[in-house]
VOBAKOL-652065 format. One record per residue (C-alpha): residue in three letters; x, y, z. Coordinates in steps of 0.05 Angstrom, whole numbers, plus 5000, padded with zeros to 4 digits. Layout:
REM VOBAKOL-652065
<resn ala px X py Y pz Z>
...
END
This chain:
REM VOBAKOL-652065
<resn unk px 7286 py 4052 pz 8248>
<resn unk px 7255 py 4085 pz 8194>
<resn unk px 7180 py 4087 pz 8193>
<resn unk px 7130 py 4060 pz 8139>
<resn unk px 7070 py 4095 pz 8106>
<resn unk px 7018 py 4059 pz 8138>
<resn unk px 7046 py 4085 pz 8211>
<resn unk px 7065 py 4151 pz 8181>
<resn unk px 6987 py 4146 pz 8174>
<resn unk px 6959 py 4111 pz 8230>
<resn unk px 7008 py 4166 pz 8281>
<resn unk px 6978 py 4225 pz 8240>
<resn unk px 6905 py 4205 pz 8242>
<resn unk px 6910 py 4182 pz 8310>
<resn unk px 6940 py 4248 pz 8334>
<resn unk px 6895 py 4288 pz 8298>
<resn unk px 6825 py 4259 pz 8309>
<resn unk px 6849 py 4260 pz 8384>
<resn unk px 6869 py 4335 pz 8388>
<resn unk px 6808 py 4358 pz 8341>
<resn unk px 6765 py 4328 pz 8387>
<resn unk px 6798 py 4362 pz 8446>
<resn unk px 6791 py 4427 pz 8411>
<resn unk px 6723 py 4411 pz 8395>
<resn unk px 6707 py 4406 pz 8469>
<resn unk px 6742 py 4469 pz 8494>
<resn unk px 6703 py 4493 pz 8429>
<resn unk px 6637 py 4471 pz 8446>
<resn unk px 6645 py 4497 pz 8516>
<resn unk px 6664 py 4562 pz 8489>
<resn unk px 6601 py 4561 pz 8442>
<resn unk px 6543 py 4547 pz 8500>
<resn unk px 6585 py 4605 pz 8544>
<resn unk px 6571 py 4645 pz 8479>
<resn unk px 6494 py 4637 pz 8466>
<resn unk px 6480 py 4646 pz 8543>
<resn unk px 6526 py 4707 pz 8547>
<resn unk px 6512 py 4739 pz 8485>
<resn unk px 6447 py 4749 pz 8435>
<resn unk px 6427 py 4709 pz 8374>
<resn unk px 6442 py 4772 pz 8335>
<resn unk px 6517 py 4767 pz 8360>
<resn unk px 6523 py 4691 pz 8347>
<resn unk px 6493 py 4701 pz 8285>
<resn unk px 6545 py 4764 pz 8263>
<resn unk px 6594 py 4710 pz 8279>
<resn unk px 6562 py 4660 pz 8227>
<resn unk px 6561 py 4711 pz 8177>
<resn unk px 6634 py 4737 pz 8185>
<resn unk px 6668 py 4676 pz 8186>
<resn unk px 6634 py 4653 pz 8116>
<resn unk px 6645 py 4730 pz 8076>
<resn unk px 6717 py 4715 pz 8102>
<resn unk px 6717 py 4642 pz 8075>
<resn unk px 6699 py 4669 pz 8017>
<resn unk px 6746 py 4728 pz 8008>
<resn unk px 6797 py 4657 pz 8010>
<resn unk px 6781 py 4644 pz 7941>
<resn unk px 6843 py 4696 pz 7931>
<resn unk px 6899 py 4631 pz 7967>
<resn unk px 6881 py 4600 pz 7895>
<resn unk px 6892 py 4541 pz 7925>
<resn unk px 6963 py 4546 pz 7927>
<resn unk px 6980 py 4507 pz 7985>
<resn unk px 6946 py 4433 pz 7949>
<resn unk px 6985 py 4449 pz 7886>
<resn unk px 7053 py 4462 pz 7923>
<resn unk px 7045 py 4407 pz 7976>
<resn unk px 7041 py 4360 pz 7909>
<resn unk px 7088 py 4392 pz 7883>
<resn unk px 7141 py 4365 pz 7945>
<resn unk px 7127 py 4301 pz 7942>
<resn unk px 7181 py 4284 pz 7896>
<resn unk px 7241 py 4324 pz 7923>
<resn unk px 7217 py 4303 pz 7992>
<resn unk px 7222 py 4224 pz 7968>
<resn unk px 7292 py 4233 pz 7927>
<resn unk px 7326 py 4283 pz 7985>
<resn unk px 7332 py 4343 pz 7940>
<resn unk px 7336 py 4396 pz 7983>
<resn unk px 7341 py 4446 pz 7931>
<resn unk px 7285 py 4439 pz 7899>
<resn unk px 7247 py 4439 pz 7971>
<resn unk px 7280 py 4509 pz 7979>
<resn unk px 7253 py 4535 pz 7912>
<resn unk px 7185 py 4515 pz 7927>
<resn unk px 7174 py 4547 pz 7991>
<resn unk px 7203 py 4606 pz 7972>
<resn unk px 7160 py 4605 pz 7916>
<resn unk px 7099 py 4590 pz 7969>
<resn unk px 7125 py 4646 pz 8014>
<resn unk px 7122 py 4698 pz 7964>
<resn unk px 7049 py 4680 pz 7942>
<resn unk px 7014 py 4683 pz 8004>
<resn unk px 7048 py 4745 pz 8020>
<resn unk px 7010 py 4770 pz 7957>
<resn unk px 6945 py 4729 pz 7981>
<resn unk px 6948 py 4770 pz 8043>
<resn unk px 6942 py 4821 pz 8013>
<resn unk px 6875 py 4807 pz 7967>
<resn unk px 6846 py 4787 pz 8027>
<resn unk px 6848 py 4859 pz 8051>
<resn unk px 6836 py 4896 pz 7995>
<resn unk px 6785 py 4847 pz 7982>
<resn unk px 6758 py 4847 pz 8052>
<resn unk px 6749 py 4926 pz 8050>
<resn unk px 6708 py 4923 pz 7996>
<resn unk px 6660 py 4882 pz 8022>
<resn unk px 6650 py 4941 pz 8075>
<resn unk px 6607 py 4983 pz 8029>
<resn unk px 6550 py 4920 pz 8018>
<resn unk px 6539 py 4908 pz 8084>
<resn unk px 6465 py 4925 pz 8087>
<resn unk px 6463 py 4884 pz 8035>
<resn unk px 6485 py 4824 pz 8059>
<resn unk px 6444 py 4836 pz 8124>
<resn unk px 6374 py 4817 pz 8116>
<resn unk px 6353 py 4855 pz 8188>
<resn unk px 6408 py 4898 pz 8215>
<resn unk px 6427 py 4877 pz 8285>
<resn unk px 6428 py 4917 pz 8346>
<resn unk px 6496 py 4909 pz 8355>
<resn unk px 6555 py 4967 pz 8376>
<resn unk px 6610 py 4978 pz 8329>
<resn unk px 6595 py 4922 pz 8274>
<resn unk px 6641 py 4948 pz 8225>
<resn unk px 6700 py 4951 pz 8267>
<resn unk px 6682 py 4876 pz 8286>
<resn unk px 6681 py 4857 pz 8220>
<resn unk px 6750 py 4893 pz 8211>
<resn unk px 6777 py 4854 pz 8274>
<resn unk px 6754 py 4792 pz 8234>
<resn unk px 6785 py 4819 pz 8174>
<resn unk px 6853 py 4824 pz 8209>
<resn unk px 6845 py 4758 pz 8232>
<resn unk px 6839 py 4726 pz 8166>
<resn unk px 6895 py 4765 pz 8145>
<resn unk px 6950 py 4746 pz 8190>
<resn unk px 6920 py 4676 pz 8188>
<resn unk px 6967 py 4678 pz 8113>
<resn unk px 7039 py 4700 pz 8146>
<resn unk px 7081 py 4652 pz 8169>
<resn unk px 7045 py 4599 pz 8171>
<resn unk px 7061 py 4561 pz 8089>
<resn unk px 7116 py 4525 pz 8134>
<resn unk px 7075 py 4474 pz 8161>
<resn unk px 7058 py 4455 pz 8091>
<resn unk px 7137 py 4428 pz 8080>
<resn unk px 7124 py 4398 pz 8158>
<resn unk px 7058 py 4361 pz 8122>
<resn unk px 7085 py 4333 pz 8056>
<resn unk px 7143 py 4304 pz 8106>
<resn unk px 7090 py 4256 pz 8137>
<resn unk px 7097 py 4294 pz 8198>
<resn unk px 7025 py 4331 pz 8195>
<resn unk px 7012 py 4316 pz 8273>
<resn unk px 7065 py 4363 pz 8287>
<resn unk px 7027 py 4420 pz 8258>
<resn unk px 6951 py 4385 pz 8282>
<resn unk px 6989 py 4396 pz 8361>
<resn unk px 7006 py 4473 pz 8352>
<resn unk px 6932 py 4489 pz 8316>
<resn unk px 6897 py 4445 pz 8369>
<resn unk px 6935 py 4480 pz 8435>
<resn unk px 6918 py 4553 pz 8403>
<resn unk px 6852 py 4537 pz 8397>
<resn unk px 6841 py 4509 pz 8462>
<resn unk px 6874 py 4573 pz 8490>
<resn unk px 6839 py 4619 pz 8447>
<resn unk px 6771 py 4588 pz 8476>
<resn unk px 6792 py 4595 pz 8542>
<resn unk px 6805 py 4661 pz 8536>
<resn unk px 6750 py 4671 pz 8504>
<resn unk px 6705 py 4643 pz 8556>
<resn unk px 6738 py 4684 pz 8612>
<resn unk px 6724 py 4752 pz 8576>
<resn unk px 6653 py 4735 pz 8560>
<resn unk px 6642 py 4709 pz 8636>
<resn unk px 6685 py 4771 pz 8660>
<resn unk px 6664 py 4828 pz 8612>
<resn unk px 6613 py 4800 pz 8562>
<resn unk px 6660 py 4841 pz 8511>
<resn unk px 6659 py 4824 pz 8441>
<resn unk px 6710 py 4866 pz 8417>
<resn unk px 6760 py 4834 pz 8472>
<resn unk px 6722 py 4763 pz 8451>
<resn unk px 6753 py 4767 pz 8387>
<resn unk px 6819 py 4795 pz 8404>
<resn unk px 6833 py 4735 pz 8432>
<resn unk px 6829 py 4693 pz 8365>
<resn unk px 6871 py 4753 pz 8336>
<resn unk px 6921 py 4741 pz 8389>
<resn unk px 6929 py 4660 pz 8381>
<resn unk px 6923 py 4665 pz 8307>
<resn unk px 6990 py 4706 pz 8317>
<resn unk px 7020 py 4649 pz 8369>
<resn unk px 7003 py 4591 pz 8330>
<resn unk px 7038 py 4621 pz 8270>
<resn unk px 7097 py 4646 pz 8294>
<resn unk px 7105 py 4574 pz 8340>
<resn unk px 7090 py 4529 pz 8269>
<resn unk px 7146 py 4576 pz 8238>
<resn unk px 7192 py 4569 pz 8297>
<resn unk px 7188 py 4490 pz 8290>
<resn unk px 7190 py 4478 pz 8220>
<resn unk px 7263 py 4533 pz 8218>
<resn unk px 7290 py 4471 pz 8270>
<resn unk px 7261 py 4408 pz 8234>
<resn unk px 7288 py 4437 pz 8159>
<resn unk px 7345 py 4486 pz 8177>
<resn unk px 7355 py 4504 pz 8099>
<resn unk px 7287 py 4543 pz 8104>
<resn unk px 7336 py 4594 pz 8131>
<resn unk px 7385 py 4594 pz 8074>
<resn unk px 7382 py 4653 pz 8036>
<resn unk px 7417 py 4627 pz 7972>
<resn unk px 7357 py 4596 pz 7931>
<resn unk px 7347 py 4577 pz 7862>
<resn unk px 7292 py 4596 pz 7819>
<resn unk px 7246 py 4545 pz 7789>
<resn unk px 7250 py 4525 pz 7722>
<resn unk px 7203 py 4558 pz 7676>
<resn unk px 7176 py 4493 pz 7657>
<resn unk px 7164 py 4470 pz 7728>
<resn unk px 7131 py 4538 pz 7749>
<resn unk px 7083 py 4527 pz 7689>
<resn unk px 7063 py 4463 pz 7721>
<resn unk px 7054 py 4491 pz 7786>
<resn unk px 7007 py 4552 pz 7765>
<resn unk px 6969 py 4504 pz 7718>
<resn unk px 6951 py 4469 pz 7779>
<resn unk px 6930 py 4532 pz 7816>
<resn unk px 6883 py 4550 pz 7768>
<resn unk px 6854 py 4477 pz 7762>
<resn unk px 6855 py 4489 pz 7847>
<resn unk px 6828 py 4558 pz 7839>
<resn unk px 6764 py 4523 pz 7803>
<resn unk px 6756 py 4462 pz 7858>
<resn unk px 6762 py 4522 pz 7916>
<resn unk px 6699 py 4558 pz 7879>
<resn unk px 6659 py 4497 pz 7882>
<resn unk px 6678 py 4483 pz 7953>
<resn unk px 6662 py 4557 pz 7983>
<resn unk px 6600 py 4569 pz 7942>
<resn unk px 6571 py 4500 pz 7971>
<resn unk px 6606 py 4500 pz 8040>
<resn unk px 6603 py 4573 pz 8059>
<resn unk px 6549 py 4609 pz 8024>
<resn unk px 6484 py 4577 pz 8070>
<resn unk px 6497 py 4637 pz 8131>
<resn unk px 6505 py 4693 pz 8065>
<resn unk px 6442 py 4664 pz 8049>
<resn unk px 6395 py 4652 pz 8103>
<resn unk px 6421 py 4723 pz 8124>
<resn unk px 6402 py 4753 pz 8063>
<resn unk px 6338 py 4705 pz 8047>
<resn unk px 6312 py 4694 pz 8119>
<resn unk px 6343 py 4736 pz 8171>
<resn unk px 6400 py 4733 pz 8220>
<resn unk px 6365 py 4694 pz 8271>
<resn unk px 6370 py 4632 pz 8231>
<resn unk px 6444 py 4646 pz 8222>
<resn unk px 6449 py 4638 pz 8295>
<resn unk px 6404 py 4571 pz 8298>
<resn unk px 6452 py 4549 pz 8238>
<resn unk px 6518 py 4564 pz 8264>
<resn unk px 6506 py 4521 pz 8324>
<resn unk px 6478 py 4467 pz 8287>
<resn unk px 6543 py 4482 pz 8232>
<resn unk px 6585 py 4478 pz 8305>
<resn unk px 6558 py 4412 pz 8329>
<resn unk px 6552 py 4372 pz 8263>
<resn unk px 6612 py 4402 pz 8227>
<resn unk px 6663 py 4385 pz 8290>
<resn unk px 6646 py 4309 pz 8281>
<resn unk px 6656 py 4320 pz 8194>
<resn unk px 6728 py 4358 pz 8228>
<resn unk px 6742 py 4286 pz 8265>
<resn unk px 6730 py 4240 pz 8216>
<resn unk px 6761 py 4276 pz 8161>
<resn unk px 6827 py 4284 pz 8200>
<resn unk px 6829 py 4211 pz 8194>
<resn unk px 6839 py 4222 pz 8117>
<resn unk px 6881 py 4281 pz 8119>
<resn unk px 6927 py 4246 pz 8158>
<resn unk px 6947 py 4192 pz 8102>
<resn unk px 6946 py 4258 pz 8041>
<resn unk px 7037 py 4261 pz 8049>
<resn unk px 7033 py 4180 pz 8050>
<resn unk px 6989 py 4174 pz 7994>
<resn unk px 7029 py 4219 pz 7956>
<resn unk px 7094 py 4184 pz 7969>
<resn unk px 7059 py 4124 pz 7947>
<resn unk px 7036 py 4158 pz 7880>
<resn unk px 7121 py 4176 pz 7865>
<resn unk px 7118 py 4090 pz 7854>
<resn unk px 7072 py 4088 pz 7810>
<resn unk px 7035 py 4024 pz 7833>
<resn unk px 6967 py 4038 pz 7800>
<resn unk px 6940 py 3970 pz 7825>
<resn unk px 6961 py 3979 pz 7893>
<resn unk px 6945 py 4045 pz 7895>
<resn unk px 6877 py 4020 pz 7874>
<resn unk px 6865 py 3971 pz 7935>
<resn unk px 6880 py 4017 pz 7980>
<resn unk px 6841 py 4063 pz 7960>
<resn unk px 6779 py 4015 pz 7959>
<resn unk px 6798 py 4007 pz 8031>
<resn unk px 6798 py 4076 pz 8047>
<resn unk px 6723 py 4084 pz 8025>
<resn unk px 6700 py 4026 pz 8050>
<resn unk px 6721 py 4057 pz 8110>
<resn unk px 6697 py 4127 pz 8101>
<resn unk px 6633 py 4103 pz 8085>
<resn unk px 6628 py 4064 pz 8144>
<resn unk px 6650 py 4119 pz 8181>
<resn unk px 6601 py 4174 pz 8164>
<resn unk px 6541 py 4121 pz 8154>
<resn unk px 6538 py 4111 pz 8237>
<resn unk px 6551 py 4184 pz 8248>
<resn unk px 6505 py 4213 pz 8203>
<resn unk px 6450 py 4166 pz 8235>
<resn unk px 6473 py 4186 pz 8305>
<resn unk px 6464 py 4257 pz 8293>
<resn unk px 6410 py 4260 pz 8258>
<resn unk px 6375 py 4218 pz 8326>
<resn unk px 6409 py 4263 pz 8383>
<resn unk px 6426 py 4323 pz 8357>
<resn unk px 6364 py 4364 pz 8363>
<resn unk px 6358 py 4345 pz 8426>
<resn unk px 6432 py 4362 pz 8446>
<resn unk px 6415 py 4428 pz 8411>
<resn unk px 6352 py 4448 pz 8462>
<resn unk px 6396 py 4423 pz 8521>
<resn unk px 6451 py 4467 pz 8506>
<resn unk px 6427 py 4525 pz 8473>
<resn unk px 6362 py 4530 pz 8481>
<resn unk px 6292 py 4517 pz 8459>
<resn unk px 6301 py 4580 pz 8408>
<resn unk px 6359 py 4556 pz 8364>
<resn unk px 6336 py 4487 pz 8348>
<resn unk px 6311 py 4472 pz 8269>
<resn unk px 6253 py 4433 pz 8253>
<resn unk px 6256 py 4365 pz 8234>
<resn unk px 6257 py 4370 pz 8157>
<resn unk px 6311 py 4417 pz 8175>
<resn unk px 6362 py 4363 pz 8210>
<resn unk px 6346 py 4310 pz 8161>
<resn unk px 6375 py 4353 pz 8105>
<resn unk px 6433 py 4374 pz 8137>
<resn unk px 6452 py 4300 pz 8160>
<resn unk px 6439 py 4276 pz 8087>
<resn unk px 6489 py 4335 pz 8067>
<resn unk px 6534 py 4308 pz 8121>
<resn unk px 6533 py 4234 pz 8098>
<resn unk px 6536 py 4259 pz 8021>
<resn unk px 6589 py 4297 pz 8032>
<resn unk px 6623 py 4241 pz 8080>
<resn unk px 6621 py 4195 pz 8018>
<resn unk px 6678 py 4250 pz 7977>
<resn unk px 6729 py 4244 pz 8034>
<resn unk px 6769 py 4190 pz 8007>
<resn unk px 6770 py 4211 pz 7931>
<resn unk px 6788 py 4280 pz 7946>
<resn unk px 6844 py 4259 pz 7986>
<resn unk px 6877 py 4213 pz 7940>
<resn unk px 6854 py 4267 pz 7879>
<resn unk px 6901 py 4313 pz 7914>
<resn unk px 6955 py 4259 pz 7938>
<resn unk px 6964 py 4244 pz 7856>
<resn unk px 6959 py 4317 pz 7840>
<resn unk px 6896 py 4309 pz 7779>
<resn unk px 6865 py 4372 pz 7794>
<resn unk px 6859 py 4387 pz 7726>
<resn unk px 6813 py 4342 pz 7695>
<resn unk px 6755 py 4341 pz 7739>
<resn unk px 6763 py 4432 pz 7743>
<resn unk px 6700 py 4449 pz 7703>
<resn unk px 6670 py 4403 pz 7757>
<resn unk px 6672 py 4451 pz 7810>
<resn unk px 6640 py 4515 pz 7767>
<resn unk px 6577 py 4475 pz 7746>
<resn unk px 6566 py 4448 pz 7825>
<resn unk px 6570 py 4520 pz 7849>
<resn unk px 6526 py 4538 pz 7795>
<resn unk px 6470 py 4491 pz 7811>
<resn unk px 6476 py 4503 pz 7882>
<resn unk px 6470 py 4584 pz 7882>
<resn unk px 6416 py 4569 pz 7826>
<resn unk px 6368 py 4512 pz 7867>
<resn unk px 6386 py 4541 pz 7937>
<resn unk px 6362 py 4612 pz 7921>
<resn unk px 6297 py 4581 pz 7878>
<resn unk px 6285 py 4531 pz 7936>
<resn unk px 6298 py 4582 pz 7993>
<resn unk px 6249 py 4634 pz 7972>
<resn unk px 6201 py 4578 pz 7971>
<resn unk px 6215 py 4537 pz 8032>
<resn unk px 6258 py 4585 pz 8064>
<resn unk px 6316 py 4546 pz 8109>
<resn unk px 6307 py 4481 pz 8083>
<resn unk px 6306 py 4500 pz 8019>
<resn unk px 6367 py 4532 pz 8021>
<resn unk px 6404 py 4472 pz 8054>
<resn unk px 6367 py 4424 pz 7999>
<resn unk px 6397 py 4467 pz 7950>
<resn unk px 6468 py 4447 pz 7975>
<resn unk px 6444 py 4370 pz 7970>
<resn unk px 6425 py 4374 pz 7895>
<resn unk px 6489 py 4410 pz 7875>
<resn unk px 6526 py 4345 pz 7909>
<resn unk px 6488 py 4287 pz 7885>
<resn unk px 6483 py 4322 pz 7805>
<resn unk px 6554 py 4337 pz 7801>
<resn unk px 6622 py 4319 pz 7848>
<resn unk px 6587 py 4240 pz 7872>
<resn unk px 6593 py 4217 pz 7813>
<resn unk px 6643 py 4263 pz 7778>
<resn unk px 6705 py 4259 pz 7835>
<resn unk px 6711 py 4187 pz 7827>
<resn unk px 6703 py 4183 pz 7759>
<resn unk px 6756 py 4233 pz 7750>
<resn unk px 6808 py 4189 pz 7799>
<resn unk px 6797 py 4117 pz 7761>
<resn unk px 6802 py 4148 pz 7700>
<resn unk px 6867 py 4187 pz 7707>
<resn unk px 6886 py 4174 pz 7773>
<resn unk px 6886 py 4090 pz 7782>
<resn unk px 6872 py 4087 pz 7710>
<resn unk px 6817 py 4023 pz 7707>
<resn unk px 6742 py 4025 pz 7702>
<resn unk px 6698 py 4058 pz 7759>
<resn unk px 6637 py 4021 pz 7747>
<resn unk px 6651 py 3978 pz 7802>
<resn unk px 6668 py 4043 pz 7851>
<resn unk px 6595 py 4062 pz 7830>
<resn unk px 6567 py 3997 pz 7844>
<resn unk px 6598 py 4001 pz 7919>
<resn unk px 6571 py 4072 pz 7924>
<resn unk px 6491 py 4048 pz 7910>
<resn unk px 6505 py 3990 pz 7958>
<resn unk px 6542 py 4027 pz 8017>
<resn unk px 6482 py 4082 pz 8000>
<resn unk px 6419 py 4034 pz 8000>
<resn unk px 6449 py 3995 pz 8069>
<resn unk px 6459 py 4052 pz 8106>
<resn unk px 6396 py 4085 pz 8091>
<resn unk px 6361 py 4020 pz 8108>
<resn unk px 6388 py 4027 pz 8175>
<resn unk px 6379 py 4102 pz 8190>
<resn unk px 6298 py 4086 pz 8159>
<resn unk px 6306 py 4024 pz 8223>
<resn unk px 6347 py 4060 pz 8276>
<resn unk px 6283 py 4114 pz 8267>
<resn unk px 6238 py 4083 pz 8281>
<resn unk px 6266 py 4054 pz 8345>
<resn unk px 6280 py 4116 pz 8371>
<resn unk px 6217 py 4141 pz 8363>
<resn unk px 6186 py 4108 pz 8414>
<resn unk px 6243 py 4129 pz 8469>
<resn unk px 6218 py 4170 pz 8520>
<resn unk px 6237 py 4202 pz 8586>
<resn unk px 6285 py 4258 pz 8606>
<resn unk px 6321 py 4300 pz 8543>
<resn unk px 6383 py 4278 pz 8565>
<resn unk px 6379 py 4211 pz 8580>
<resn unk px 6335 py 4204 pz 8514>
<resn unk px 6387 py 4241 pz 8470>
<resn unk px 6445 py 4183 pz 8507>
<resn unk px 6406 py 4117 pz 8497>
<resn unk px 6382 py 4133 pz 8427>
<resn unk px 6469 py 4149 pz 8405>
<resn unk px 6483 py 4084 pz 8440>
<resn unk px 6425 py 4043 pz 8399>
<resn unk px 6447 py 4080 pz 8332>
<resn unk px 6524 py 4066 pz 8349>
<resn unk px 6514 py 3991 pz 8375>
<resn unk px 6462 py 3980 pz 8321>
<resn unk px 6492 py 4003 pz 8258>
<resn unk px 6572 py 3985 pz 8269>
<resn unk px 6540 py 3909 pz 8295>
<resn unk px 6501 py 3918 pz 8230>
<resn unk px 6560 py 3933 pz 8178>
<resn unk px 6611 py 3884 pz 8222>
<resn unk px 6554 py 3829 pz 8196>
<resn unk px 6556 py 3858 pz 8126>
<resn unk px 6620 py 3870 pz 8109>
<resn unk px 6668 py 3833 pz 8152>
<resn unk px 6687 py 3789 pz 8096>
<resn unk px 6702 py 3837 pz 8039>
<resn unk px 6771 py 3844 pz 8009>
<resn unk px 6770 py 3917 pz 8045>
<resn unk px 6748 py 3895 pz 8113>
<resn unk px 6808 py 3845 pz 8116>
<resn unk px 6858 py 3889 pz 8087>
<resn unk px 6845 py 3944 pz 8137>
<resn unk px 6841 py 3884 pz 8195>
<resn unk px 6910 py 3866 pz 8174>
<resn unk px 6943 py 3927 pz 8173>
<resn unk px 6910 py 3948 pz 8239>
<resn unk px 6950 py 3880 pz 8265>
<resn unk px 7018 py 3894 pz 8237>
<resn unk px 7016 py 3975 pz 8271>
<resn unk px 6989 py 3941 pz 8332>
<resn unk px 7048 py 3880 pz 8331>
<resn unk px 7098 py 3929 pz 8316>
<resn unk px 7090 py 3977 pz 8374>
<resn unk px 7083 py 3910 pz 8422>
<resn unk px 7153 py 3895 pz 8392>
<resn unk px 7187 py 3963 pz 8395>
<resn unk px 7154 py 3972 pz 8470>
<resn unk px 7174 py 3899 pz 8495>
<resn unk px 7249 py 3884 pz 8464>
END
């Protein structure tokens, strides 16, 4: 029996919000091995690494968005032709990506005392940051398969492979640090399962689509490759945005404050950011189903579900922006140390930036589903301008928070407002006023009950541990029983109820016949 979207969906989510939170775990564990094992300067070199290389990805274009649109279509009318073209097509370009990355990456050799505020006592940086280097590189080969695996609905497949590298990867990890306290060897290992996960994603997607071996393949149409590069460079302008807000902060506080608050930041970016990786698995997992939806055409349907799908991202990152903002300090001290935990100002504006950004999830997913990258490009240029502008002006003035508040303002003035502008207008094609009118109600609710939940929690006292669970269980109880009040009669609420029902009835039925 052939499947429907909506359990396309609900297996993809389900299978990747479970195995991102078991690599979260392994990578947690991995993490509090690493601070007590290593110095801040080395967790801090790993910060500041990872984000130069995030950047250097600028060069993938963003290829792999335009392309995965791009299959929809043949995927929904069976042309396995045109599948073929477009994945040779893919093949060949990150080939070429791979290699920017390393010409760019060797570049960036030179500036290195630039970009370090306080040089490190570390051995051997350069050759770590080469080892990092190679990493990024082979992290392009072999692995554009798993984008035909995606746009088949079948993006668990690929979320299974990624998750059991990384949980191997951090266990090997953790064994060298206990066994050698290496660094070097440390990051071999993420070398080594970079190379695995590839060549095992690769292996699968050859026996899932056979014809990926065939080595008669036509060329796209010139008309149809001018389609596809238009929407690289409209992609190429979104990616800018995204790495100049997402992955400049470590550059920054590296360059602005020092590497010590790298350190402090990359476990806070560690803790918060694998809870933003859960819940946005959740959309992820509907992108293929959405865009096999958008080949119909149904604007109005398309609409409602849509609606849903904010209503429940909001809901989402509303109770766990207010639990983390409440525990996470506190989980920080316990874990890592009295050292590498911010001050409060510090936390608040990173959980706004969390919620903030929480709020996008659901109009960049069905932006990219319906493939209108183009309208909103320009979009992406003025938010990384205001946020390298304000961040740098704020951060010389109140240092880390500054910096961070810098990343708030570039949010809030441009892509808030902009993204699902952009997606009514040209995507579902009706007004948006009344998507804006949700957004300042969701907004003004859930603020109301972080401004509550606060001042409950204040007054909890006893052990760190037992403090940091009872105040997540009053924030969790408190706000869902608090929305579930609000909301449980909207149009979104029910539609989401009922669709819940019909996965659930249908599995009863397939398990009992």
């Amino acid at each position: 029996m052939e499947k429907s979207r909506t359990e396309y969906s609900a297996r993809n989510t389900t299978v990747a919000m479970a195995a991102r939170a078991a690599a979260i775990l392994a990578g947690f564990a991995a993490r509090v091995v690493f601070t007590h094992t290593l110095s801040q300067d080395y967790v801090g070199v790993n910060g500041l690494f990872s984000d130069i290389l995030n950047v250097l990805a600028l060069s993938e274009l963003g290829a792999g968005t335009a392309i995965t649109y791009a299959l929809y279509r043949p995927i929904a009318e069976g042309d396995i032709e045109k599948q073929k073209s477009l994945m040779r097509m893919f093949r060949s370009f990150y080939r070429i990506v791979a290699a920017l990355v390393l010409g760019l990456g060797l570049l960036v050799v030179p500036f290195m005392n630039v970009l370090i505020k306080n040089q490190p006592r570390i051995e051997h940086l350069y050759l770590i940051y080469l080892l990092y280097l190679l990493n990024s590189v082979l992290s392009y080969l072999m692995v554009y398969k798993r984008t035909l695996v995606d746009a088949h609905q079948l993006g668990y497949i690929g979320v299974l492979y990624q998750t059991g590298s990384w949980i191997l990867q951090n266990v090997l990890q953790i064994l060298v640090l206990l066994l050698s306290r290496n660094f070097i060897l440390f990051v071999g290992m993420m070398i080594l399962c970079t190379l695995l996960n590839n060549a095992a994603i690769s292996r699968k997607a050859d026996r899932l689509y056979p014809y990926l071996r065939d080595r008669t393949v036509q060329r796209l149409p010139v008309s149809e490759q001018k389609e596809i590069f238009r929407n690289i460079r409209a992609m190429l302008m979104h990616k800018i945005g995204a790495v100049m807000v997402n992955n400049t902060d470590n550059l920054l506080l590296s360059s602005l404050v020092g590497i010590v608050s790298n350190s402090r930041y990359s476990n806070y970016y560690l803790m918060i950011g694998s809870v933003r990786q859960v819940l946005n698995q959740m959309f992820q997992g509907v992108t293929a189903s959405v865009g096999n939806l958008g080949v119909e055409n149904d604007r109005e349907r398309m609409r409602k579900i849509f609606e849903a799908a904010f209503f429940l991202d909001q809901w989402m990152f509303g109770v766990a922006a207010i639990c983390i903002f409440e525990v996470v300090d506190l989980f920080a001290g316990l874990c890592f140390g009295a050292e590498y935990v911010f001050s409060r100002n510090v936390t608040l504006v990173l959980c706004l930036n969390f919620y903030l950004t929480g709020l996008r999830q659901a109009a960049l997913v069905f932006r990219d589903s319906l493939g209108i990258f183009w309208y909103d490009r320009y979009k992406s240029l003025a938010e990384a301008a205001v946020n390298l502008i304000v961040s740098v002006i704020l951060g010389r003035r109140f240092g880390t928070a500054g910096i961070f508040l810098g990343t708030l303002v570039s949010t809030v003035t441009t892509s808030l407002w902009m993204e699902p502008y952009m997606l009514y207008r040209y995507g579902l094609k009706c007004s948006p006023w009344k998507c804006f009118c949700r957004y300042g109600y969701y907004t003004l609710v859930t603020f109301s009950l972080w401004y509550a939940a606060d001042l409950l929690c204040r007054n909890m006292s006893g052990p760190p541990l037992a403090v940091c669970g009872k105040r997540g269980t009053l924030c969790f109880l408190m706000v869902n029983g608090a929305y579930l009040l609000l909301y449980h009669r909207t149009g979104e609420f029910r539609l989401l109820a009922e669709k819940g029902i019909q996965i659930l009835k249908k599995r009863l039925y397939q398990k009992w016949r």
